[in-house]
C-alpha positions as CSV (number, residue, x, y, z in Angstrom):
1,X,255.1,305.0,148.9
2,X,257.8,306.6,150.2
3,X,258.5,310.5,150.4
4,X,261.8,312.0,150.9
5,X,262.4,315.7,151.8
6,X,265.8,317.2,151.7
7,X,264.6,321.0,152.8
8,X,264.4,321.3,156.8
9,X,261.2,323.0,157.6
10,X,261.8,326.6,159.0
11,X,258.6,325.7,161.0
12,X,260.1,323.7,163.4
13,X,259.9,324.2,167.0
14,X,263.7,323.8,167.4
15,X,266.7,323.5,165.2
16,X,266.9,320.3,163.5
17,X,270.4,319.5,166.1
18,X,268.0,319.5,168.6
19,X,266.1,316.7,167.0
20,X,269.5,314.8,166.1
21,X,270.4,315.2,169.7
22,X,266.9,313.9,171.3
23,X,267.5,310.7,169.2
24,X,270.4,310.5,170.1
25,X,269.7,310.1,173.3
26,X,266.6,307.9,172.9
27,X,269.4,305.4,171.0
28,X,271.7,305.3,174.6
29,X,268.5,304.0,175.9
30,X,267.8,301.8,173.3
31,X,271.0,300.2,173.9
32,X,270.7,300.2,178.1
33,X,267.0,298.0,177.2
34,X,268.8,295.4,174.4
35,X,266.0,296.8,171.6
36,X,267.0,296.1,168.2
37,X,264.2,298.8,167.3
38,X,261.6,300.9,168.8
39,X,258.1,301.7,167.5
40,X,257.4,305.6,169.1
41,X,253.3,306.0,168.8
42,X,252.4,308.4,171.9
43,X,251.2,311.7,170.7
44,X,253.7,313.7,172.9
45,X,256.3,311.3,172.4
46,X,256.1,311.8,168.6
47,X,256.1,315.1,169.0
48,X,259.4,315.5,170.8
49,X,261.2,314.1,168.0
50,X,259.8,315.1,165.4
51,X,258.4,317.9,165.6
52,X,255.0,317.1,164.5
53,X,252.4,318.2,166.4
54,X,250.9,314.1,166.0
55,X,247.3,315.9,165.6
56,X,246.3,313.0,163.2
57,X,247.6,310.4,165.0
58,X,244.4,309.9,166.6
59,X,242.4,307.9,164.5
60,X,245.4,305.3,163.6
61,X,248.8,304.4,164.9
62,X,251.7,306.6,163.4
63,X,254.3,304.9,164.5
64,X,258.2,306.4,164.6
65,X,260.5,304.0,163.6
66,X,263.7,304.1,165.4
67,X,266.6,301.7,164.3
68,X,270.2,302.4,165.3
69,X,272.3,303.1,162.4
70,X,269.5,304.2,160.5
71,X,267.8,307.5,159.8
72,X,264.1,307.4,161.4
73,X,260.9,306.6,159.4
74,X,257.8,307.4,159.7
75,X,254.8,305.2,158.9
76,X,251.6,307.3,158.8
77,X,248.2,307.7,157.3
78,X,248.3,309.0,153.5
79,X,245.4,311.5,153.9
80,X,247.7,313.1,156.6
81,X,251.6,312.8,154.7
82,X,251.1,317.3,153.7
83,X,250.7,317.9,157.5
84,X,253.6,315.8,158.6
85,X,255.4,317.1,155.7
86,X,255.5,320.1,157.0
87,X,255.5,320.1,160.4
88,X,258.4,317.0,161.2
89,X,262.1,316.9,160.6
90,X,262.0,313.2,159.9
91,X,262.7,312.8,156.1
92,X,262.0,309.4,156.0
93,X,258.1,309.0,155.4
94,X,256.2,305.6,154.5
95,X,252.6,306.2,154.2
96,X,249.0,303.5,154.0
97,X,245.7,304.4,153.6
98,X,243.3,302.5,155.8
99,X,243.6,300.3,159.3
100,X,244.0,297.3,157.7
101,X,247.2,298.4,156.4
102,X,248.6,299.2,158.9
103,X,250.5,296.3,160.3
104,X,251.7,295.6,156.7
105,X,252.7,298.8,155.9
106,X,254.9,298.7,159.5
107,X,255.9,295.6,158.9
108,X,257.5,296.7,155.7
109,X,259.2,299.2,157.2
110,X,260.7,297.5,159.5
111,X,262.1,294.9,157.2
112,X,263.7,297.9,155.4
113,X,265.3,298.9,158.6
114,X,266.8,295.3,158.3
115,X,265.1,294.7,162.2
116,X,262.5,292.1,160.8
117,X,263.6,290.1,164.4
118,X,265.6,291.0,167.4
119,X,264.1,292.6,169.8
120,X,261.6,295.3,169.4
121,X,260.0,297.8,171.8
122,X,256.3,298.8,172.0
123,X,254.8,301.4,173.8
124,X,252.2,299.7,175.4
125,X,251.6,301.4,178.1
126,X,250.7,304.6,176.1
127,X,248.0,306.0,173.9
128,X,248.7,305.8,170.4
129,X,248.7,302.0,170.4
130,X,245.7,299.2,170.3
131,X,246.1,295.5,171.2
132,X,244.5,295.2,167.8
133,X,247.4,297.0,166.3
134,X,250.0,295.0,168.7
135,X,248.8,291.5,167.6
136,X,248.1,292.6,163.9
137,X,252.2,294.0,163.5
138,X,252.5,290.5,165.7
139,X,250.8,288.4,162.7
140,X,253.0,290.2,159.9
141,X,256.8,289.7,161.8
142,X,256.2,286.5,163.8
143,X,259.8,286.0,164.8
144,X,259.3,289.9,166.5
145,X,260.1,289.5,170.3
146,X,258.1,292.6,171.6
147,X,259.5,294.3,174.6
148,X,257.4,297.2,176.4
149,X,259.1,300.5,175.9
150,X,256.7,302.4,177.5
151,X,258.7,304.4,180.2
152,X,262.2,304.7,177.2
153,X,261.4,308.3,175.2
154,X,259.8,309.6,178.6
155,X,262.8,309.1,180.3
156,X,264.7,311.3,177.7
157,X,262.0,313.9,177.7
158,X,262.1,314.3,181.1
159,X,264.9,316.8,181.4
160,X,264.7,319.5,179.4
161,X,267.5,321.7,177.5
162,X,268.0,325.4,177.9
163,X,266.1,326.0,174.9
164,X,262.8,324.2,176.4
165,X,262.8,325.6,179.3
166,X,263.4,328.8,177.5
167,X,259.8,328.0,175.5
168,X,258.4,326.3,179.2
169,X,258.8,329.8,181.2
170,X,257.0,331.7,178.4
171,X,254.2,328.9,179.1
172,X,254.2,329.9,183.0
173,X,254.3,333.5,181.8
174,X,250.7,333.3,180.5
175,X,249.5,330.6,183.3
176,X,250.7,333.8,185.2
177,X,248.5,336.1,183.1
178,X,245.3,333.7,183.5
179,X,245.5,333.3,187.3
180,X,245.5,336.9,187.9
181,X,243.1,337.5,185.7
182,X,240.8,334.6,187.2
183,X,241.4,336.4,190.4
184,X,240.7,339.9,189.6
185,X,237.9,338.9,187.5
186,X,235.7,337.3,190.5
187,X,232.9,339.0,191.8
188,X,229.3,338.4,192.4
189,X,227.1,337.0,189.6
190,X,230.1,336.9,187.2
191,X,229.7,333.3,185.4
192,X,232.5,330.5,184.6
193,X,232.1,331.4,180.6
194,X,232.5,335.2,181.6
195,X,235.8,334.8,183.6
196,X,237.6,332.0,180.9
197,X,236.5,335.1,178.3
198,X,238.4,337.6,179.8
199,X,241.2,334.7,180.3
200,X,241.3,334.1,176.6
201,X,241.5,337.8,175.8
202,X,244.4,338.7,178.7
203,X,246.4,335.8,177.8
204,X,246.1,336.6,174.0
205,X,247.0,340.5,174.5
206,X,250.0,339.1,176.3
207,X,251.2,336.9,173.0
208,X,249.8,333.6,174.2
209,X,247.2,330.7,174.6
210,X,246.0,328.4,177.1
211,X,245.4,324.6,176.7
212,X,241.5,325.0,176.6
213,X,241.1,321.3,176.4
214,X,242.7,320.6,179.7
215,X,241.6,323.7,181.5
216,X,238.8,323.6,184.7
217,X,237.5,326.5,185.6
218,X,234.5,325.9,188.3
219,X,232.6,328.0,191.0
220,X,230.4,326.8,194.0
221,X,228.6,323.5,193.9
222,X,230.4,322.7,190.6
223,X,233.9,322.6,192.1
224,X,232.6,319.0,193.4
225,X,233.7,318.2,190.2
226,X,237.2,316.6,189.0
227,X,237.3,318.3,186.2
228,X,234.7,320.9,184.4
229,X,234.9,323.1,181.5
230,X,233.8,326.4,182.0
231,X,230.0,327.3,181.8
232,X,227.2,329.5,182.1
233,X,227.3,329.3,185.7
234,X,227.2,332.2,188.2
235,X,229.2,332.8,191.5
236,X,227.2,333.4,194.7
237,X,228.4,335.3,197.8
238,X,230.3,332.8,200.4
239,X,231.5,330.5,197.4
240,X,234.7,328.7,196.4
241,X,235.8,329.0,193.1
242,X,238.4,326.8,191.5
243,X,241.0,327.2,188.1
244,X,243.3,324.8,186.6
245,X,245.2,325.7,183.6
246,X,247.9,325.9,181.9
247,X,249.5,328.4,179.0
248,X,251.2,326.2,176.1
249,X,253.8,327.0,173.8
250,X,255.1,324.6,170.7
251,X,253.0,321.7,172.5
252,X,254.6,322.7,176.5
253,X,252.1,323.1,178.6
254,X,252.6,324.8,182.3
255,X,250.0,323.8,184.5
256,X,248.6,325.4,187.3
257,X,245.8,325.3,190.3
258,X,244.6,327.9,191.8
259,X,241.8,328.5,194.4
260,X,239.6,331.4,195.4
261,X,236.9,332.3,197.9
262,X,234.0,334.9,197.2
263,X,233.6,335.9,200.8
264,X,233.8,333.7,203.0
265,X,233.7,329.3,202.7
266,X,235.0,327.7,205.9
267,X,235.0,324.1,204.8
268,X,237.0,324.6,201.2
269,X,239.3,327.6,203.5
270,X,240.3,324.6,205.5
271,X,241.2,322.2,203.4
272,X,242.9,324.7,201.1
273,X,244.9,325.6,204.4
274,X,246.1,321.7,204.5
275,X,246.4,321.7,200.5
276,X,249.7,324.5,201.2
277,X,250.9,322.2,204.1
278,X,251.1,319.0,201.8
279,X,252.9,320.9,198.9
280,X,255.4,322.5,200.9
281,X,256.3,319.2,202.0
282,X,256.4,317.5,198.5
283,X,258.4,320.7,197.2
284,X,260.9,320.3,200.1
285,X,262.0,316.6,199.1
286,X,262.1,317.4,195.6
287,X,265.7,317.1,194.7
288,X,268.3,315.4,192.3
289,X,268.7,311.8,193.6
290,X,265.5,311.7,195.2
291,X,262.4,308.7,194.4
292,X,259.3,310.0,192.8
293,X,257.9,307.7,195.5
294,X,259.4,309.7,198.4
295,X,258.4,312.7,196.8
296,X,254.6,311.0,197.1
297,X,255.1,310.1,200.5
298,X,256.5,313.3,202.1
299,X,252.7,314.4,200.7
300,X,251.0,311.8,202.7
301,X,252.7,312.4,205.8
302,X,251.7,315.8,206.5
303,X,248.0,314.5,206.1
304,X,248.7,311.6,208.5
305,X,249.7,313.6,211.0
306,X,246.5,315.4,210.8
307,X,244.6,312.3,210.7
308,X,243.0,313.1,207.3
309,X,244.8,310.8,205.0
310,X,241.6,309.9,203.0
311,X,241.6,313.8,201.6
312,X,244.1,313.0,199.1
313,X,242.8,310.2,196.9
314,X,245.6,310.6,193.9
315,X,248.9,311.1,193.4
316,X,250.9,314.4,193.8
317,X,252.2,315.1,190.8
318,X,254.1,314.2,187.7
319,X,256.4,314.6,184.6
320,X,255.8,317.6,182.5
321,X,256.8,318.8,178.9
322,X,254.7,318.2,175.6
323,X,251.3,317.8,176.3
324,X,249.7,318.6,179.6
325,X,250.0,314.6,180.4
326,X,250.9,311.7,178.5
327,X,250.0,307.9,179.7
328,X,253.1,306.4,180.8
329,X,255.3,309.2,181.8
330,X,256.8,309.7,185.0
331,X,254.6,310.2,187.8
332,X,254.9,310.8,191.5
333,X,252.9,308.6,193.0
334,X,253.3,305.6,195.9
335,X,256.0,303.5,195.9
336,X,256.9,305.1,192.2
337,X,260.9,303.8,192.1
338,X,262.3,306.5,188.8
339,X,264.7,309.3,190.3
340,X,265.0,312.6,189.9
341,X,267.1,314.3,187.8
342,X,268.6,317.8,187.3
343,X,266.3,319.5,184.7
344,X,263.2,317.5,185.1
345,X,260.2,319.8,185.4
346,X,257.3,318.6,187.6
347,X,253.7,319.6,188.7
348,X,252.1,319.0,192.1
349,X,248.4,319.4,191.7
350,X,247.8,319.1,195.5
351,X,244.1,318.8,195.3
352,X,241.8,317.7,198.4
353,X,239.0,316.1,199.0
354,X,236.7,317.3,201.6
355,X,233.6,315.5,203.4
356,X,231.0,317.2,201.3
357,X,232.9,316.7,198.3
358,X,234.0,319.5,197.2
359,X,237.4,319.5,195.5
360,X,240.0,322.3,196.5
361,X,243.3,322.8,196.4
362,X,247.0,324.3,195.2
363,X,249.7,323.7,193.3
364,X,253.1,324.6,191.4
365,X,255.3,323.9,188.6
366,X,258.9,323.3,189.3
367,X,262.3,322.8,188.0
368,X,264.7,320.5,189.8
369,X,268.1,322.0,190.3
370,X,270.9,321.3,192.4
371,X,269.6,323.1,195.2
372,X,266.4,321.6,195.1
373,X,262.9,322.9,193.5
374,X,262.8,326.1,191.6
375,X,259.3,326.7,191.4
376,X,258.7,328.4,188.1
377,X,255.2,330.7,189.2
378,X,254.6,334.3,190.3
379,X,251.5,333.5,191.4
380,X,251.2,333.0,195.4
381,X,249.9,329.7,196.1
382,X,247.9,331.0,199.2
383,X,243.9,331.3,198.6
384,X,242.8,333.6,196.8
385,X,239.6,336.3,199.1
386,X,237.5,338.3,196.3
């Protein structure tokens, strides 16, 4: 079944130009890789050019079909067609109802594209996308050459327009809001629950949210712990405590760390000493022109030097924009060969490791302009003393 929709939905994030524009430039790209089509199926991928939020694109593949010369389609799950409906620009909708038809359903599409062959491009690399989906579309367009497309639409998203870095500083605006209030709420006996409460209710008296999902909020023996969502969990005298979040605006999230000490915590003090050292040094090389694998290694240096290379066991940072992260994009990590560009927006979560385990560190979020990183916080980096 196909649905067509002439209105543009006043719901948008963005003006519908903004849309044409973003496929636009995913078509340039298109052409650079020799793809005769592209199937888009990452959440945040979908999301950035179409406008749909992709929430039920987790239970099956909605893939965005991109053909040149022809106005996109989507293929998605009947049960959700009112929801992208609403929120997408695509006009261009084909719709199945269960797994297993899927692959015919896409296949179909496709053949409407006229792109039953040529050279087509997967994102394989990304959620969104099961090797039981790959070889299923495989079995219905045999003469398909598949070519992974993984790194094509996050390219393009990675720098951003005026208008989304307009929506992106509102973002940091109420990471801004929750860090102080982490900070001013610590004292002892206070829990984890207690503090993201009053996080909630600052944030949303200042006309925003936080990305609760993605958000670690964790206080003594807990900040051992990659990631932790907050809970009933009290802070002691001499203790670290430890936030990552990020406020989030039409699907942008800005990330942010941020560390604190009850007291007095000599262990987590020093490493959160050494955490500052590393990100100075990875904000220093950030600049147009520059590897995200330099970027990486300017990071590792400054531990090197002190002999402690093993406190940083990941990399320092990556791509930001829709969605806190999304598999595939650009990250900066060793020996990572993409280069940075004017308008990309990055995060450095420097985050270290420390003998007893206990996880501590800084970060920030930053633009890349012609003079180097703008780094987008009002929030010090330093660590926080309650």
């Amino acid at each position: 079944m196909t649905i067509r929709s002439e209105a543009l939905h006043a719901g948008l994030p963005f003006p519908y130009a903004e849309y044409e524009r973003r496929h636009q430039k995913v078509f340039e790209a298109m052409e650079r890789a020799n793809l005769d089509a592209l199937l888009v199926t990452a959440q945040g991928h979908l999301q950035y050019l179409s406008g749909y939020d992709a929430r039920g694109a987790y239970f099956m593949p909605f893939p965005l079909i991109l053909v040149p010369g022809q106005k996109p389609t989507f293929v998605v799950r009947e049960y959700e067609l009112g929801g992208v409906r609403a929120g997408s620009c695509v006009q261009e909708i084909l719709t199945y109802r269960e797994q297993f038809d899927f692959a015919p359903a896409c296949a179909d599409a496709i053949r409407r594209l006229r792109s039953k062959g040529g050279r087509i491009g997967l994102e394989l690399g990304c959620w969104g996308l099961a090797p039981a989906d790959v070889s299923a579309l495989q079995a219905q367009l045999p003469d398909m050459k598949i070519a992974d497309a993984t790194r094509l639409v996050a390219t393009v998203a990675a720098v951003k327009t005026e208008m989304e870095l307009e929506v992106m500083r509102f973002a940091m605006e109420m990471t801004d809001v929750a860090v102080r209030t982490f900070q001013s709420s610590l004292r002892e006996g206070i829990t984890e629950a207690e503090v993201a409460g009053n996080i909630d209710r600052e944030v949303e008296k200042a006309g925003g949210v936080v990305q609760a999902t993605s958000s670690t909020l964790l206080f003594g023996e807990r900040t051992k712990l990659s990631h932790g969502s907050p809970k009933q969990h009290p802070i002691g005298k001499n203790q670290p405590a430890f936030l990552e979040i990020g406020g989030v605006k039409n699907g942008y999230a800005f990330g942010l760390v941020r560390s604190a000490v009850l007291g007095r915590h000599a262990e987590t003090e020093l490493l959160h000493e050494l955490s500052i050292e590393v990100l100075e040094a990875v904000i220093a090389t950030i600049k147009p022109g520059a590897t995200a694998g330099a970027v990486d290694y300017a990071g590792r240096e400054v531990l090197k030097r002190h002999g402690r290379p093993e406190l940083l066991n990941h990399r320092v940072g990556y791509q930001t924009g829709i969605r806190w992260v999304e598999r595939g994009n650009i990250s900066l990590e060793p020996g990572a060969e993409d280069i940075l560009e004017l308008n990309m927006t990055l995060h450095m979560p420097i985050i270290l490791c420390g003998e007893s385990g206990y996880l501590i560190g800084t970060s920030e979020h930053v633009l890349v302009t012609e003079r180097g990183a703008e780094i987008l916080s009002r929030t010090p980096h330093t660590l926080y003393h309650a």
